[in-house]
Gaussian input, Z-matrix of N, CA and C with variables (Angstrom, degrees):
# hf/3-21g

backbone

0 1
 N
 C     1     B1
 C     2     B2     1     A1
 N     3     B3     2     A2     1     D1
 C     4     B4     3     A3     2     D2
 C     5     B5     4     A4     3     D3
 N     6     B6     5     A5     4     D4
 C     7     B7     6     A6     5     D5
 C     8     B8     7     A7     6     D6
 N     9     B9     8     A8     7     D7
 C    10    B10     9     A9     8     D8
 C    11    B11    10    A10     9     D9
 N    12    B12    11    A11    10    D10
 C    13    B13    12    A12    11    D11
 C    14    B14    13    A13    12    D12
 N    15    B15    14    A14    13    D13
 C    16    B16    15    A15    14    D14
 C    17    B17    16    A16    15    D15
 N    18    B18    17    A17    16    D16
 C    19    B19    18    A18    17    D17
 C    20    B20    19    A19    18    D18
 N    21    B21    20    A20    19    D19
 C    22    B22    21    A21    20    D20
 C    23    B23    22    A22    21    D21
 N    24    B24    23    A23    22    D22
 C    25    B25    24    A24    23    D23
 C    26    B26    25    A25    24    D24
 N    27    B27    26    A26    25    D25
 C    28    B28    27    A27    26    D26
 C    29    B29    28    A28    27    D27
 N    30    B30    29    A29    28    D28
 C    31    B31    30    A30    29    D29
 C    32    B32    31    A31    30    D30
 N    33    B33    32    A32    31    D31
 C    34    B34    33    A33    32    D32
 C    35    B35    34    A34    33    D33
 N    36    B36    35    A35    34    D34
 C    37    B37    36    A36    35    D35
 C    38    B38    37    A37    36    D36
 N    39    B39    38    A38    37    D37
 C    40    B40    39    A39    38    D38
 C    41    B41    40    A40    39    D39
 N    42    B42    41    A41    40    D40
 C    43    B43    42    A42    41    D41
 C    44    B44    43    A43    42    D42
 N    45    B45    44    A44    43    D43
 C    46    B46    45    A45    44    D44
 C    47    B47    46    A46    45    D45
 N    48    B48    47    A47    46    D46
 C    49    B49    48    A48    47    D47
 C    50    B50    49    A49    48    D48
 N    51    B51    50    A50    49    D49
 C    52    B52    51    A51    50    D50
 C    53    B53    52    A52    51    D51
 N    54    B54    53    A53    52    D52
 C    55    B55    54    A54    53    D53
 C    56    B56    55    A55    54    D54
 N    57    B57    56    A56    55    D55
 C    58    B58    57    A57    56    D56
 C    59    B59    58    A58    57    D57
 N    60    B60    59    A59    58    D58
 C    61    B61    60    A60    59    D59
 C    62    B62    61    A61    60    D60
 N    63    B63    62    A62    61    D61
 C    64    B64    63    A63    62    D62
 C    65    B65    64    A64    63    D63
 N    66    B66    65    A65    64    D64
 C    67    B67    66    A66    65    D65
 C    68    B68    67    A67    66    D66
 N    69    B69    68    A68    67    D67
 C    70    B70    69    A69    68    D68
 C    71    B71    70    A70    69    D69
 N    72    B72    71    A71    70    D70
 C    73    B73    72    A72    71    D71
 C    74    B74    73    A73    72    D72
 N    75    B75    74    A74    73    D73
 C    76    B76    75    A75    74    D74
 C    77    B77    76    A76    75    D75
 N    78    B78    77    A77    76    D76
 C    79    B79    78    A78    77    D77
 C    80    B80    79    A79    78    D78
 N    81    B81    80    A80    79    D79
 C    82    B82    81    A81    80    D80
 C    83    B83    82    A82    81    D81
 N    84    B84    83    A83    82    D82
 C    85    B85    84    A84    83    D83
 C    86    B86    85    A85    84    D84
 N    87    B87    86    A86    85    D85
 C    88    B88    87    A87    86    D86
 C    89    B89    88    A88    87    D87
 N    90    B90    89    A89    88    D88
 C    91    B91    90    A90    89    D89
 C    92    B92    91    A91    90    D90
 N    93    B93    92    A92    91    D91
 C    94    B94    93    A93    92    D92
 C    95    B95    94    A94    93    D93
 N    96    B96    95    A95    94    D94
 C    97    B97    96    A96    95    D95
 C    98    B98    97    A97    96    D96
 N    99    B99    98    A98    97    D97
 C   100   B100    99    A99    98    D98
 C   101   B101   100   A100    99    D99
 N   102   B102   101   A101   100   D100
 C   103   B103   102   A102   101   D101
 C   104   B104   103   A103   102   D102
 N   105   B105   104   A104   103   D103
 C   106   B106   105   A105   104   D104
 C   107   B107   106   A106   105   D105
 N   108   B108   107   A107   106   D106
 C   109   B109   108   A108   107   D107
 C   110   B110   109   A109   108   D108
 N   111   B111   110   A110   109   D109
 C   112   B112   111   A111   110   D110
 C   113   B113   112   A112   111   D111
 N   114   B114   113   A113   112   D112
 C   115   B115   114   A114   113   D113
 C   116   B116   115   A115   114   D114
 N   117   B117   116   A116   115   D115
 C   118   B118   117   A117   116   D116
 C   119   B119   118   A118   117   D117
 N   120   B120   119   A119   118   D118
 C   121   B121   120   A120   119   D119
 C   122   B122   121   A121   120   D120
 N   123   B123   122   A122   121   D121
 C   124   B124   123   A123   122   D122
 C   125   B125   124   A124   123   D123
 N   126   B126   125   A125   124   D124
 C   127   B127   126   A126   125   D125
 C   128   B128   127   A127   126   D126
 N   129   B129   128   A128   127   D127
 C   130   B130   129   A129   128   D128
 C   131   B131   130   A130   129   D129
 N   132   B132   131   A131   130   D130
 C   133   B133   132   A132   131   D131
 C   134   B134   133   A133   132   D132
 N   135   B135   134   A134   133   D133
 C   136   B136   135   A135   134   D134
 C   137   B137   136   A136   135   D135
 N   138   B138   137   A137   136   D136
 C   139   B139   138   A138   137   D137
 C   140   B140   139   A139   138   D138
 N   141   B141   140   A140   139   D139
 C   142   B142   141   A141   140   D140
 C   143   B143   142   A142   141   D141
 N   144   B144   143   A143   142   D142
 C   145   B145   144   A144   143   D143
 C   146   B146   145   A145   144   D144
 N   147   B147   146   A146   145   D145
 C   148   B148   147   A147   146   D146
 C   149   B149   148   A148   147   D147
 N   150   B150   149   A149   148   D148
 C   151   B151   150   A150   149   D149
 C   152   B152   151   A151   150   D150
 N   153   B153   152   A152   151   D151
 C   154   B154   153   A153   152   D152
 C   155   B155   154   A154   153   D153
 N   156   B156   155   A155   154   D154
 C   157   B157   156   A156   155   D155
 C   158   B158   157   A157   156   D156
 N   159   B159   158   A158   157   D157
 C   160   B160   159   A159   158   D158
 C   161   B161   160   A160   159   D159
 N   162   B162   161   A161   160   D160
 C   163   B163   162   A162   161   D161
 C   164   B164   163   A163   162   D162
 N   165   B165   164   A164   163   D163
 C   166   B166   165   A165   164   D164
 C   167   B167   166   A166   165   D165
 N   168   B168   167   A167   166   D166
 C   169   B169   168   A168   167   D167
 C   170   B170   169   A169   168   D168
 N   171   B171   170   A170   169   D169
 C   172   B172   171   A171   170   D170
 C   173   B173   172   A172   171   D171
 N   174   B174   173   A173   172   D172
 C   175   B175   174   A174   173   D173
 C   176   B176   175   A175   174   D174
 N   177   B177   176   A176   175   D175
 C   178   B178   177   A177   176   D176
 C   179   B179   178   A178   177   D177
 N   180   B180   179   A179   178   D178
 C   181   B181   180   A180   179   D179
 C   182   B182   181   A181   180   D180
 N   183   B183   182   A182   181   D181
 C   184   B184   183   A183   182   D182
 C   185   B185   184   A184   183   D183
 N   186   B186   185   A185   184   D184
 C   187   B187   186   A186   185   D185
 C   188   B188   187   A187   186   D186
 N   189   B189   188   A188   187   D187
 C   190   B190   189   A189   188   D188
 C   191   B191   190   A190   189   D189
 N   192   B192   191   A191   190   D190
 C   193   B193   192   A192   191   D191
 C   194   B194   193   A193   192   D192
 N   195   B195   194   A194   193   D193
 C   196   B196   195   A195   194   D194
 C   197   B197   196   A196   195   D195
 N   198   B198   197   A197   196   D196
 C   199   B199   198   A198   197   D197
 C   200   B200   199   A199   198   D198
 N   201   B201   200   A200   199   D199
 C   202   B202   201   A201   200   D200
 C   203   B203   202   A202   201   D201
 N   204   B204   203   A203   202   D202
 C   205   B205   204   A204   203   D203
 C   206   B206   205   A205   204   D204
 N   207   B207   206   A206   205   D205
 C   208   B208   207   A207   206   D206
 C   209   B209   208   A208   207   D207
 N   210   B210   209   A209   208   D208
 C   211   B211   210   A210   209   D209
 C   212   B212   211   A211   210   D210
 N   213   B213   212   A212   211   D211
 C   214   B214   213   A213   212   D212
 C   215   B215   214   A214   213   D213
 N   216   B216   215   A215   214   D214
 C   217   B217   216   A216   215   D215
 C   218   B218   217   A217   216   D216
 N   219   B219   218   A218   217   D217
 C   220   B220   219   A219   218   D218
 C   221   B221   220   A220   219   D219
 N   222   B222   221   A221   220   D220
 C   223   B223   222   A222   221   D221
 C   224   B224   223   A223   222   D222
 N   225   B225   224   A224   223   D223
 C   226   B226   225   A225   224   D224
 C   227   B227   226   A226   225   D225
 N   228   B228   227   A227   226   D226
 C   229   B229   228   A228   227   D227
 C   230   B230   229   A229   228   D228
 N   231   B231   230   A230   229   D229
 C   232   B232   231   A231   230   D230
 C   233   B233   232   A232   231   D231
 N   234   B234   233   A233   232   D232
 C   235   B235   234   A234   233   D233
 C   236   B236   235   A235   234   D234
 N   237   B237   236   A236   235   D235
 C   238   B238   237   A237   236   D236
 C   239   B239   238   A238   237   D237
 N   240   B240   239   A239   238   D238
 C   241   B241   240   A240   239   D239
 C   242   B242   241   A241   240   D240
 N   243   B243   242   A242   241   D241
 C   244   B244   243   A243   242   D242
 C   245   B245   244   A244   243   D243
 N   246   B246   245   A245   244   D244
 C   247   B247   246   A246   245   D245
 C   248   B248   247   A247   246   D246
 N   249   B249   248   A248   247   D247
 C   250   B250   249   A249   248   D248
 C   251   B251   250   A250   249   D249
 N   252   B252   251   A251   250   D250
 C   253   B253   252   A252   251   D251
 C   254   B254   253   A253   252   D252
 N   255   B255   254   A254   253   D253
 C   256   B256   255   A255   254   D254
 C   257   B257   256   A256   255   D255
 N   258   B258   257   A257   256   D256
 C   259   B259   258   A258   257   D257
 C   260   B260   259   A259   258   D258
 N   261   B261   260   A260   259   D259
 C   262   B262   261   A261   260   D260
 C   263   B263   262   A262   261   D261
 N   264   B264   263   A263   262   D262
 C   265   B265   264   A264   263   D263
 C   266   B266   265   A265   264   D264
 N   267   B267   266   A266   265   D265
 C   268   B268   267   A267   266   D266
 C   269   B269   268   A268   267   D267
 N   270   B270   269   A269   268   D268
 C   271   B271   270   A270   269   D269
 C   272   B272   271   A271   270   D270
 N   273   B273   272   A272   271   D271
 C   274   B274   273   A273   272   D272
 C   275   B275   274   A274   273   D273
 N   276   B276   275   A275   274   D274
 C   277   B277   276   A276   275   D275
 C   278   B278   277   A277   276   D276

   B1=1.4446
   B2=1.5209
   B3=1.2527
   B4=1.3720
   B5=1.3771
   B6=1.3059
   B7=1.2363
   B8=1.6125
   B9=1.4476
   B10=1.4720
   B11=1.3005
   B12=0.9835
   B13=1.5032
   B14=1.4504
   B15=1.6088
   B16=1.7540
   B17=2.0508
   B18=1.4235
   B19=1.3542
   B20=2.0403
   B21=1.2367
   B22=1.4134
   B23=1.8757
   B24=1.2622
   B25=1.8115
   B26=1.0222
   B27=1.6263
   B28=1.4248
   B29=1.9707
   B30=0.9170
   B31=1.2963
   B32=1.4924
   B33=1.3058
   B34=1.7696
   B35=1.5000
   B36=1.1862
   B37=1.7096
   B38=1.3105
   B39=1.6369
   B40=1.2386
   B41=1.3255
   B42=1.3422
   B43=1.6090
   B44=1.8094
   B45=1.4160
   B46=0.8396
   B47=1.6714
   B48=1.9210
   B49=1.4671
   B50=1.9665
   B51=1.3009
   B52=1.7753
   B53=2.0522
   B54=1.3468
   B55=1.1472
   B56=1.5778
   B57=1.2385
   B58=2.0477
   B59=1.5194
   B60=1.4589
   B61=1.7546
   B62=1.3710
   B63=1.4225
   B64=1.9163
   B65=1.6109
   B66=1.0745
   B67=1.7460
   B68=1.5712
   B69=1.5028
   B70=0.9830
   B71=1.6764
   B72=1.0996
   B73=1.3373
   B74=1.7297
   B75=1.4184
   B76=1.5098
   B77=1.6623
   B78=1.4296
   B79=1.8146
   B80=1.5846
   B81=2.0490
   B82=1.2674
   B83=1.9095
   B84=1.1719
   B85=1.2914
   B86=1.4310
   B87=1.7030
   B88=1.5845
   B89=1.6058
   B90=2.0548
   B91=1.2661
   B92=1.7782
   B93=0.7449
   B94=2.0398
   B95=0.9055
   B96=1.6213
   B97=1.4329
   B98=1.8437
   B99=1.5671
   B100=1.3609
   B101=1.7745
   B102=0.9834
   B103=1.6684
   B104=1.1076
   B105=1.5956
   B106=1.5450
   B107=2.2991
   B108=1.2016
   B109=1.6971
   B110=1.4473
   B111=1.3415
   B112=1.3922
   B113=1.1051
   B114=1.5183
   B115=1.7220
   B116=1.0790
   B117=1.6677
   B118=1.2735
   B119=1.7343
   B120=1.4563
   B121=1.1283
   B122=1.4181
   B123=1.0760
   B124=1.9358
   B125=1.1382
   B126=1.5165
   B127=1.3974
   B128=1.5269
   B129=1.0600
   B130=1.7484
   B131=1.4644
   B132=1.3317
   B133=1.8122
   B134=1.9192
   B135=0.8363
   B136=1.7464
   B137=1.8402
   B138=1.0401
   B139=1.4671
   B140=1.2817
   B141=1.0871
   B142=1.9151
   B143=1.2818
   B144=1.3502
   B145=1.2154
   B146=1.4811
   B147=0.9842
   B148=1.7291
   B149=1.8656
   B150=1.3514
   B151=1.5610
   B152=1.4955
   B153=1.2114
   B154=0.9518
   B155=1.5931
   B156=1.2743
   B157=1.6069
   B158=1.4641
   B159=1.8352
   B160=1.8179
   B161=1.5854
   B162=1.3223
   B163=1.4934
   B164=1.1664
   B165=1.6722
   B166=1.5955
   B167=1.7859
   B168=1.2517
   B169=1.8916
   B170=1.4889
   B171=1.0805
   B172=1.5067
   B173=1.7133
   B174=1.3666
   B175=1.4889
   B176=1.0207
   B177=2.1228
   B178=1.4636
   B179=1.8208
   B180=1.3791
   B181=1.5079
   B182=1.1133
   B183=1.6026
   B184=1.7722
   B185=1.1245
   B186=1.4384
   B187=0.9557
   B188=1.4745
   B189=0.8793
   B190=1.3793
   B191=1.5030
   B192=1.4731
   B193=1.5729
   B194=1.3293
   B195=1.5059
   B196=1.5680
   B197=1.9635
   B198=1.1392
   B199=1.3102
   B200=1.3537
   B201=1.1410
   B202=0.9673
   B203=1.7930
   B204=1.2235
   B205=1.6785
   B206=1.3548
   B207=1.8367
   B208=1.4006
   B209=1.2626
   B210=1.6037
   B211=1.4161
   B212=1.8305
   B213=1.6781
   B214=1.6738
   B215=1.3778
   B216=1.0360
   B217=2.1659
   B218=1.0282
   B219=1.5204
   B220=1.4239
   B221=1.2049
   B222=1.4629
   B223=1.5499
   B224=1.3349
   B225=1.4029
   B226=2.0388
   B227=0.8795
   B228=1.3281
   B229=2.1308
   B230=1.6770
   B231=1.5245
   B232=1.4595
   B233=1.6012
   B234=1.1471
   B235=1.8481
   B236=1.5290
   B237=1.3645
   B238=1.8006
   B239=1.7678
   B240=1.4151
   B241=1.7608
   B242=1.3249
   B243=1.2972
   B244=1.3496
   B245=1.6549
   B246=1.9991
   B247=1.3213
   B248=1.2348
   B249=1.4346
   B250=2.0892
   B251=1.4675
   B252=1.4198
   B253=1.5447
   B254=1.0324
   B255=1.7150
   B256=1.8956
   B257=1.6262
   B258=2.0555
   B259=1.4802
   B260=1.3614
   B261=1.6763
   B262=1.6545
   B263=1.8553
   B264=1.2105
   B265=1.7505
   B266=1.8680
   B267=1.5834
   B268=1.0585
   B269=1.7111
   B270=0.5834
   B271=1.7816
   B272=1.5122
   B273=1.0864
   B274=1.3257
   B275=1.4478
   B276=1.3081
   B277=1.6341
   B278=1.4976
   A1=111.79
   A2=125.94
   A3=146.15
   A4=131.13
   A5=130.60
   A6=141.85
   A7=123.26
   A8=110.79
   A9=131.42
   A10=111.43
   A11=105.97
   A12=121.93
   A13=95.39
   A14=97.76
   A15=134.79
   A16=89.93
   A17=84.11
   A18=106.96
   A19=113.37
   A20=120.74
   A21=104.23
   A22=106.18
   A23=103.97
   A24=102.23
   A25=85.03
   A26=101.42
   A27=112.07
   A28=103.13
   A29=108.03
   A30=103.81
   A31=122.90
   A32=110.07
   A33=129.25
   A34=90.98
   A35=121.36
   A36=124.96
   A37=122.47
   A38=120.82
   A39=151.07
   A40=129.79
   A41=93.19
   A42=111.43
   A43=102.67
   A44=138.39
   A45=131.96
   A46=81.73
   A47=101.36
   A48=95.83
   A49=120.22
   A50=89.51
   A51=87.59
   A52=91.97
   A53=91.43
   A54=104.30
   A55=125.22
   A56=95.84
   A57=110.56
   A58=105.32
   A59=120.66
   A60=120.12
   A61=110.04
   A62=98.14
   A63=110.54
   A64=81.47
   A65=133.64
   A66=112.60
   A67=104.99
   A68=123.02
   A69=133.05
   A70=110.50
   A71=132.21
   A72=124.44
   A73=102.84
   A74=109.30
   A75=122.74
   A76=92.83
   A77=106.18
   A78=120.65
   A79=71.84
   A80=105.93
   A81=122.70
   A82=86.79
   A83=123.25
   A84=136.21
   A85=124.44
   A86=98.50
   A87=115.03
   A88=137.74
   A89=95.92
   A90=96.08
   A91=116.52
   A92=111.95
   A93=105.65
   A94=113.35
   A95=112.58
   A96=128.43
   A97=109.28
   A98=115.42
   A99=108.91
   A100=98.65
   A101=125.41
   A102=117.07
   A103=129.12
   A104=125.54
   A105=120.69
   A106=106.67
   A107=109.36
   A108=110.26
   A109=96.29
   A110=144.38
   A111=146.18
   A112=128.29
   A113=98.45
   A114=121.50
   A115=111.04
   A116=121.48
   A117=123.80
   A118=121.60
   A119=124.78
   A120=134.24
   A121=111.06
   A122=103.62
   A123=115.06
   A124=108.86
   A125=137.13
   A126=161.11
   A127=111.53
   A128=106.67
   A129=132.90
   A130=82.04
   A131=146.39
   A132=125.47
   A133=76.11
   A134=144.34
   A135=136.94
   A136=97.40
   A137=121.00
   A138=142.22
   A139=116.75
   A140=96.09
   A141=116.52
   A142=121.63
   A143=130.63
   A144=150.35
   A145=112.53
   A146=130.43
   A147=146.24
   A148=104.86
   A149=108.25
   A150=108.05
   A151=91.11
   A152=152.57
   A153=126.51
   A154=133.72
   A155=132.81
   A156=119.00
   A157=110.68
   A158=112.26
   A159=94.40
   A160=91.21
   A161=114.68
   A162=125.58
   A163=92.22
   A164=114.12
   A165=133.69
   A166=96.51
   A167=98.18
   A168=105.69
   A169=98.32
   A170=107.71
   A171=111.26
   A172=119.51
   A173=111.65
   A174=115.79
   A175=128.91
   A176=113.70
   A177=105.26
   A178=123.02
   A179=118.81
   A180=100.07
   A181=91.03
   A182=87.58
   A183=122.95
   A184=108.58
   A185=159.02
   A186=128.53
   A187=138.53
   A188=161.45
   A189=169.03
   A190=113.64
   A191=103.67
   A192=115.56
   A193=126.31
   A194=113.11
   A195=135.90
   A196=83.06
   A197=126.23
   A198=124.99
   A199=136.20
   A200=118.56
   A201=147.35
   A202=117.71
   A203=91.12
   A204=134.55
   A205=120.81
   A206=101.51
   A207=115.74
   A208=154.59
   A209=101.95
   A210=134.90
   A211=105.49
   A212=92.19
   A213=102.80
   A214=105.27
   A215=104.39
   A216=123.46
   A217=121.90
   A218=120.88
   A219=115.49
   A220=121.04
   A221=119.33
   A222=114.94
   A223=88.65
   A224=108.31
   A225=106.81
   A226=106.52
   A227=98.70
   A228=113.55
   A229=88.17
   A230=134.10
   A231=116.93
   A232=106.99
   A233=85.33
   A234=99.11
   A235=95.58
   A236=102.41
   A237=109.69
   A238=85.63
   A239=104.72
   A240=108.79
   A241=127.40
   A242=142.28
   A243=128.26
   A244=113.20
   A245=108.78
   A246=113.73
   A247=74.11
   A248=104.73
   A249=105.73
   A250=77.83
   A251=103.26
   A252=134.00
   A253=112.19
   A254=124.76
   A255=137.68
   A256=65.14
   A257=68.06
   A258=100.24
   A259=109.70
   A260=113.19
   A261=97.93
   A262=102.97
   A263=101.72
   A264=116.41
   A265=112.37
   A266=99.17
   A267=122.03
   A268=92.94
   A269=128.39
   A270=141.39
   A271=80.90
   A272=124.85
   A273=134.47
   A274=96.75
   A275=123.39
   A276=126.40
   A277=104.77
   D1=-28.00
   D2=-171.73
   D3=162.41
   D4=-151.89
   D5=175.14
   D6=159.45
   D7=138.94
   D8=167.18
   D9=-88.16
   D10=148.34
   D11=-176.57
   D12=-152.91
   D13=118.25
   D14=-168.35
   D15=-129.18
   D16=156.34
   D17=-166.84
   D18=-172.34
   D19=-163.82
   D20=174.05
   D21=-118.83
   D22=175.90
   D23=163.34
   D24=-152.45
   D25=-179.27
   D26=-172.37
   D27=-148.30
   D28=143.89
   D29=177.99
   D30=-95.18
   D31=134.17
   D32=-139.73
   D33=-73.68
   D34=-34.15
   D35=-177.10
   D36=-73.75
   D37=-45.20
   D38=-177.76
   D39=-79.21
   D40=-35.66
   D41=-172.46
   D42=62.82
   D43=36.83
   D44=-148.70
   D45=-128.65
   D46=126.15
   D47=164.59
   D48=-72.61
   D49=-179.43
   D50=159.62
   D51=172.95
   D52=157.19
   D53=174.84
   D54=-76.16
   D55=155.38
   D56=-146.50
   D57=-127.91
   D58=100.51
   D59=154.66
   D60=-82.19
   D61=107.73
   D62=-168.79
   D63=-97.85
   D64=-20.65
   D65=-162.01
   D66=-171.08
   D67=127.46
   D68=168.83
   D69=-128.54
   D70=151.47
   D71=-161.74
   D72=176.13
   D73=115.48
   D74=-169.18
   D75=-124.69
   D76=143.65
   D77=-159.74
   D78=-100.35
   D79=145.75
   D80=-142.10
   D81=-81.68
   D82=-30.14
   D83=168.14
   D84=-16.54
   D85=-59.78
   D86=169.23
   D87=-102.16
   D88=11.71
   D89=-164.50
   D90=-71.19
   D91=112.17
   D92=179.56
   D93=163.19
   D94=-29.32
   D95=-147.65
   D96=-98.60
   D97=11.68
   D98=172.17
   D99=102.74
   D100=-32.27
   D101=178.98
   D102=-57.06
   D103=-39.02
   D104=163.13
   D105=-53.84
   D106=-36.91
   D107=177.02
   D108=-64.95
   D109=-57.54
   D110=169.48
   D111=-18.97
   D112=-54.30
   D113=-171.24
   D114=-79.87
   D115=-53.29
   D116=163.25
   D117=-38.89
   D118=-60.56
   D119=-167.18
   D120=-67.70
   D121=-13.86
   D122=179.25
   D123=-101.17
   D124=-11.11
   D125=147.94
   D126=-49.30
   D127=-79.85
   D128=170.83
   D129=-51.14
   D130=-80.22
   D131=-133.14
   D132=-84.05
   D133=-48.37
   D134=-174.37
   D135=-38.41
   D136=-68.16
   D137=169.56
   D138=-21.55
   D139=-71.28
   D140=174.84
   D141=-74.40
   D142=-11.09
   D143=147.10
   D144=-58.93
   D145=-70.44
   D146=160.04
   D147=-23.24
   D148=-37.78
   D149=-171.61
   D150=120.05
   D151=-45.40
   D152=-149.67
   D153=-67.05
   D154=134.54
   D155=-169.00
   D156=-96.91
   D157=15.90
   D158=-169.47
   D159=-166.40
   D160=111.06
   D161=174.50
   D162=-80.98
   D163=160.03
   D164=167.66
   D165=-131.34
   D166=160.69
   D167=156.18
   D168=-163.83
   D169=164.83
   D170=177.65
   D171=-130.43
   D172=136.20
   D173=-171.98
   D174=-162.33
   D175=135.19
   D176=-145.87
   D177=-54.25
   D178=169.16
   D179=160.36
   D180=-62.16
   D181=179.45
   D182=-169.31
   D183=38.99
   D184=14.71
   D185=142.36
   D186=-47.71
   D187=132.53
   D188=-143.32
   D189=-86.23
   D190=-36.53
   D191=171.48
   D192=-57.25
   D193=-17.44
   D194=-152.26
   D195=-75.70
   D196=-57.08
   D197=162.64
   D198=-43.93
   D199=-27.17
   D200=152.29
   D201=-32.33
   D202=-95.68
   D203=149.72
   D204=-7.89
   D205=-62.42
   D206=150.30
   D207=-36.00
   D208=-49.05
   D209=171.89
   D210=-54.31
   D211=-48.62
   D212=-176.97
   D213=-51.35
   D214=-51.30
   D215=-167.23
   D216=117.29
   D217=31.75
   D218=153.42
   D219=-80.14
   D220=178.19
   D221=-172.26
   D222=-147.07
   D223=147.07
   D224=154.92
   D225=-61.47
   D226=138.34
   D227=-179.15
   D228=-124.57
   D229=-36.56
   D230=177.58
   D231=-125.08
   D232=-172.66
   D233=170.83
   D234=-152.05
   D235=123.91
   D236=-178.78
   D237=-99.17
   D238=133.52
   D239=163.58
   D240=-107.11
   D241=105.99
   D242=169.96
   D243=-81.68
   D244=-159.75
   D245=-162.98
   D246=-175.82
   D247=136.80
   D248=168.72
   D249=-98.94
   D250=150.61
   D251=160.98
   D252=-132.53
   D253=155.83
   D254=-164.94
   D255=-149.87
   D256=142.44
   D257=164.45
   D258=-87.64
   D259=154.80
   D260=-156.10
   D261=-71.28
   D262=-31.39
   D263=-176.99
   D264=-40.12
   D265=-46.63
   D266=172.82
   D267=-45.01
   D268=-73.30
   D269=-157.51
   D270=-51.92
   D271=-91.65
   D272=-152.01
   D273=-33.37
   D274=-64.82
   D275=-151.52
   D276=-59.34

C-alpha cells in the first residue's frame, strides 16, 4: 500500500541527533483511505521508541501537504533559501 522510511539527522549547529521522515509514499490506489496517517503514526511511535524526543521532515513550499503536516503537529522550524545563478560565460555563448 506504501511506506515510510524514518532514519536519524542531526543538527549541523548542535550536533544534536533527532529523528528523520526522509520518505513517505502511499500507491495512488489507496490514497484517501487513512494510510499515509498510519504510516506516519507508526513512523513517529518507531522514532520515539529509538529515544528520540523530536522528528523533523522536510517539504517544498506550496506544497499542499504542508497542511497536512500541520494537523499532525509539526511546525516550520526553518526556511532553506535559494537564488538561480548563470555563469556569466554561459550568457555569452
Amino acid at each position: 500500500m506504501g511506506w515510510v522510511l524514518v532514519g536519524t539527522g542531526k543538527n549541523s549547529f548542535t550536533e544534536k541527533r533527532y529523528g528523520f521522515i526522509y520518505e513517505l509514499f502511499v500507491l495512488e490506489a489507496f490514497r484517501g483511505d487513512g494510510v499515509s496517517k498510519r504510516l506516519m503514526e507508526t513512523g513517529i511511535q518507531h522514532l520515539k521508541q529509538e529515544g528520540y524526543s523530536e522528528v523533523r521532515l522536510n517539504v517544498y513550499v506550496g506544497n499542499p501537504v504542508i497542511k497536512w503536516y500541520e494537523k499532525l503537529g509539526f511546525e516550520n522550524r526553518t526556511i532553506t533559501m535559494s537564488m538561480p545563478i548563470s555563469n556569466e560565460k554561459e550568457k555569452d555563448s
